[in-house]
LOLOVEX-343113 format. One record per residue (C-alpha): residue in one letter; chain; z negated, y, x. Coordinates in nm, 4 decimals. Layout:
// LOLOVEX-343113
<'a'; 'A'; <Z; Y; X>>
...
//
This chain:
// LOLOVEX-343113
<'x'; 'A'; <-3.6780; -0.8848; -6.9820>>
<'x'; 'A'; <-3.4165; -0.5895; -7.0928>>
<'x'; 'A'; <-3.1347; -0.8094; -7.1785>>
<'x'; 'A'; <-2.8454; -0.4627; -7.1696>>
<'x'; 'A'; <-2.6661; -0.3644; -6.9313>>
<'x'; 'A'; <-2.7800; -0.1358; -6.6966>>
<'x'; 'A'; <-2.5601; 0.2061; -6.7231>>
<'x'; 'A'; <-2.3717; 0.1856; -6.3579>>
<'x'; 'A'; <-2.1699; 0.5561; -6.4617>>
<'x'; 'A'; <-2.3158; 0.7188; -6.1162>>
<'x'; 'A'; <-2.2776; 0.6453; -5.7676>>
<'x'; 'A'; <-2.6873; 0.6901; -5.7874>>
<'x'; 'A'; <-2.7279; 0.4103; -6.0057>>
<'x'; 'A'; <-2.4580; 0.1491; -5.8519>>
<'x'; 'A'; <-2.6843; 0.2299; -5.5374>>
<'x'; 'A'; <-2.9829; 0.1115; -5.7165>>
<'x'; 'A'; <-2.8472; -0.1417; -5.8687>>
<'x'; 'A'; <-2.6966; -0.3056; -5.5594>>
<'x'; 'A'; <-2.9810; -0.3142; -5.3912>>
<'x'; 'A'; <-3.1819; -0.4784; -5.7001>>
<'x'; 'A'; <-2.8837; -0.7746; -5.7210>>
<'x'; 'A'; <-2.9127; -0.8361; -5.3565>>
<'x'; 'A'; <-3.2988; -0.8239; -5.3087>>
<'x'; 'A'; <-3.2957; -1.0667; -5.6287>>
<'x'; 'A'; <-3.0239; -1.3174; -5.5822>>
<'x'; 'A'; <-3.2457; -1.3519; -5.2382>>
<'x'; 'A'; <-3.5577; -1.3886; -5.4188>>
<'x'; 'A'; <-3.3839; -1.6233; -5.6574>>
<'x'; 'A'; <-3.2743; -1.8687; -5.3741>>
<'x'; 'A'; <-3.5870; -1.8408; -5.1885>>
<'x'; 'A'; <-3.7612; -1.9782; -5.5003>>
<'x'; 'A'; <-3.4805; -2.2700; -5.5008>>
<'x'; 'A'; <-3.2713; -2.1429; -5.7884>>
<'x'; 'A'; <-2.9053; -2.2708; -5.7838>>
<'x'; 'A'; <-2.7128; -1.9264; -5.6180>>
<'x'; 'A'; <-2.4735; -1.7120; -5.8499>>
<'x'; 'A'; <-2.1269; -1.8079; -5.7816>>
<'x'; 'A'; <-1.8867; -1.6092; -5.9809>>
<'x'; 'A'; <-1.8627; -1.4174; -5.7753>>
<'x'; 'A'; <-2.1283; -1.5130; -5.4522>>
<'x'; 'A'; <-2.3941; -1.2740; -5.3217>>
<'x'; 'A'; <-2.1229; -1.2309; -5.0074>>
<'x'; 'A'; <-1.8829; -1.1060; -5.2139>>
<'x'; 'A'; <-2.1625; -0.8815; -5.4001>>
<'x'; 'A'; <-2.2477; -0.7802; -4.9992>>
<'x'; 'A'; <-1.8990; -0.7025; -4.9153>>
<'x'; 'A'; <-1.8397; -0.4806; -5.2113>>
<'x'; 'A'; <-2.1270; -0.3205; -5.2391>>
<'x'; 'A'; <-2.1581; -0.1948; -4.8337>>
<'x'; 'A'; <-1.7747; -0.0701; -4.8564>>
<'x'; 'A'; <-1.8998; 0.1486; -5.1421>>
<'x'; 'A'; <-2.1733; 0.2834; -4.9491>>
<'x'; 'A'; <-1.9429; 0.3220; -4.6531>>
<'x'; 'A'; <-1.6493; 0.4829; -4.8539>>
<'x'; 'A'; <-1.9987; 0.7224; -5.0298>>
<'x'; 'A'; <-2.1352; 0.7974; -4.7377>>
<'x'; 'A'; <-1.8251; 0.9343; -4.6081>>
<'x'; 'A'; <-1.7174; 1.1336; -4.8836>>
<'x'; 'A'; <-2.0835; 1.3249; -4.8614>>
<'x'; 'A'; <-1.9957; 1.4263; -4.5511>>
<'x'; 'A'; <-1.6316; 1.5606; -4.6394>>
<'x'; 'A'; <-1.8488; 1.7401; -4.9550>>
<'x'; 'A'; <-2.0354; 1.8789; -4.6560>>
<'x'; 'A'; <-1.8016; 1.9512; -4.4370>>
<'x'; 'A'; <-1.5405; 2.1222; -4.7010>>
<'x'; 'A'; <-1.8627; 2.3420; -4.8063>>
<'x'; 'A'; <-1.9100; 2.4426; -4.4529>>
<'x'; 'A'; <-1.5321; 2.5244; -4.4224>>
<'x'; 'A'; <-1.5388; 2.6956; -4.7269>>
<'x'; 'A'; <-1.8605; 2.9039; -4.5911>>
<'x'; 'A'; <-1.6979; 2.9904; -4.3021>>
<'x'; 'A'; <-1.4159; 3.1126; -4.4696>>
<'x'; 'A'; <-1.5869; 3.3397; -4.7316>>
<'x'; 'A'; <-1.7400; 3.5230; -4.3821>>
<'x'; 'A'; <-1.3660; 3.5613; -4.2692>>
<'x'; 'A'; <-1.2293; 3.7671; -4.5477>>
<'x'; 'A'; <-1.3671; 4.0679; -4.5230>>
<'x'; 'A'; <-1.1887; 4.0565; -4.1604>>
<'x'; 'A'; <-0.9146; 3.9613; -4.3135>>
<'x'; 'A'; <-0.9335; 4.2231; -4.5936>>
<'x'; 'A'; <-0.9506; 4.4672; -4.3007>>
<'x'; 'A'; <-0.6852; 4.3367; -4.1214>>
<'x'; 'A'; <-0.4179; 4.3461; -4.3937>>
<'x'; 'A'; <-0.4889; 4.7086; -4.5126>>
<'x'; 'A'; <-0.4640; 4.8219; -4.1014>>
<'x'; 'A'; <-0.1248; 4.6723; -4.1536>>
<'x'; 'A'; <-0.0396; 4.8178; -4.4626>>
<'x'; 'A'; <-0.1342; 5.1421; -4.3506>>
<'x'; 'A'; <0.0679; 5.1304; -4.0425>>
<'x'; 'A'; <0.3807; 5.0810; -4.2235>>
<'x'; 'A'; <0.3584; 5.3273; -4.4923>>
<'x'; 'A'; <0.2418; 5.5762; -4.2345>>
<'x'; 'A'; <0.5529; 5.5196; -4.0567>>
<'x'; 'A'; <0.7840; 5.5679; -4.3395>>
<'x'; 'A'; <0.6166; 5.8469; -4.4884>>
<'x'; 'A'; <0.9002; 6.0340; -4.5228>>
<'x'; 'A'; <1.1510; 5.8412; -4.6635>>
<'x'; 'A'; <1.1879; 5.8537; -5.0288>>
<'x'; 'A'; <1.0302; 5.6048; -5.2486>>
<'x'; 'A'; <1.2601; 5.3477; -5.3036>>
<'x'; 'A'; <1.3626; 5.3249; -4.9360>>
<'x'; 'A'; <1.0586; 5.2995; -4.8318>>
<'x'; 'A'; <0.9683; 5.0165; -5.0049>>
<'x'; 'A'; <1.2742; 4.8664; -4.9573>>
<'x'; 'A'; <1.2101; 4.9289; -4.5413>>
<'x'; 'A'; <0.8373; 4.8046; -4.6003>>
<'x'; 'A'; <0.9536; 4.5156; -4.7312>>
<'x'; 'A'; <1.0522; 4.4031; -4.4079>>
<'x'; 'A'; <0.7111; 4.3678; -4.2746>>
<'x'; 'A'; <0.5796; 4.1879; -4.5735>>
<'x'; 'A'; <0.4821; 4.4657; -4.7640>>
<'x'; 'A'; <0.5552; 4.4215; -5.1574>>
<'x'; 'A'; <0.4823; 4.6651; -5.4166>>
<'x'; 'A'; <0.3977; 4.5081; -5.7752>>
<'x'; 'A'; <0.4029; 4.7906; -6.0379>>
<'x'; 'A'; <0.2001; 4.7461; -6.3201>>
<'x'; 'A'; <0.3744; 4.8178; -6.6529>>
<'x'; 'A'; <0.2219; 5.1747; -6.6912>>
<'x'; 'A'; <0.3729; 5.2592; -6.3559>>
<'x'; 'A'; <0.7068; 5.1231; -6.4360>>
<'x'; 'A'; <0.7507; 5.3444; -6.7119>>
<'x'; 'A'; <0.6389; 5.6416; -6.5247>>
<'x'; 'A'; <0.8858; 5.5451; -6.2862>>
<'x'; 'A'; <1.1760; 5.4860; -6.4870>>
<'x'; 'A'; <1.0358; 5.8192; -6.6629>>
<'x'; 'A'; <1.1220; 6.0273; -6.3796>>
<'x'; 'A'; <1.4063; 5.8731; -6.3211>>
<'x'; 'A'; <1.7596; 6.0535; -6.3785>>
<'x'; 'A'; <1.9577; 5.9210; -6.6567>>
<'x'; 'A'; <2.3055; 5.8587; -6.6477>>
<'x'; 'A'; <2.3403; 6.1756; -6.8607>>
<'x'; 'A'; <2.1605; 6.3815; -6.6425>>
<'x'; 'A'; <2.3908; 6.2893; -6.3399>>
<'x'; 'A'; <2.6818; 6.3727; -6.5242>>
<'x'; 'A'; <2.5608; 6.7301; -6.5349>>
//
């Protein structure tokens, strides 16, 4: 007897709603009522089982992306691993080189240093400066 409209703001209640406007536009025509015809139950049909089609299948990429993403969170710590063997290796092997070689040499195999601000000073701290290799 509600005369509003019903909220239709979540896939839930389009669902619900679909179902209600089929299962009464039958009832209404079983009971000899003149159909609805703008637009026709069909149309109402087609509509309403592509959006169940098109929901249906976007649950299951939700579920499989979730999955995926599970999986993924289990890899990293592998992962993890993996990269500090590598990064390991490759300072190992140019342990002797002085600093700025070295990372220039690491650099190579995809090693990059990022030096936060306090370590740039320090670095340009112990630096030379031009008057000092004057001297």
């Amino acid at each position: 007897n509600n005369k509003n409209l019903p909220s239709l703001n979540t896939e839930s209640a389009i669902i619900k709603w679909g179902e209600k406007i089929i299962q009464g536009e039958t009832l209404r025509s079983l009971k000899g009522f003149s159909p609805i015809t703008n637009p026709t139950i069909a149309v109402v049909k087609v509509r309403y089982e592509k959006f169940l089609e098109i929901y249906n299948y976007q649950k299951i990429l939700k579920k499989n992306s979730s999955r995926t993403l599970k999986e993924l969170a289990l890899l990293r710590p592998q992962a993890d691993e993996i990269i500090l063997n590598v990064w390991n290796e490759v300072e190992n092997s140019f342990k002797n080189l002085p600093e700025d070689l070295k990372r220039e040499k690491a650099k190579k195999y995809g090693l990059v240093y990022v030096f936060r601000k306090n370590e740039i000073r320090k670095i340009n701290f112990l630096k030379p400066t031009a008057h000092e290799l004057v001297k």
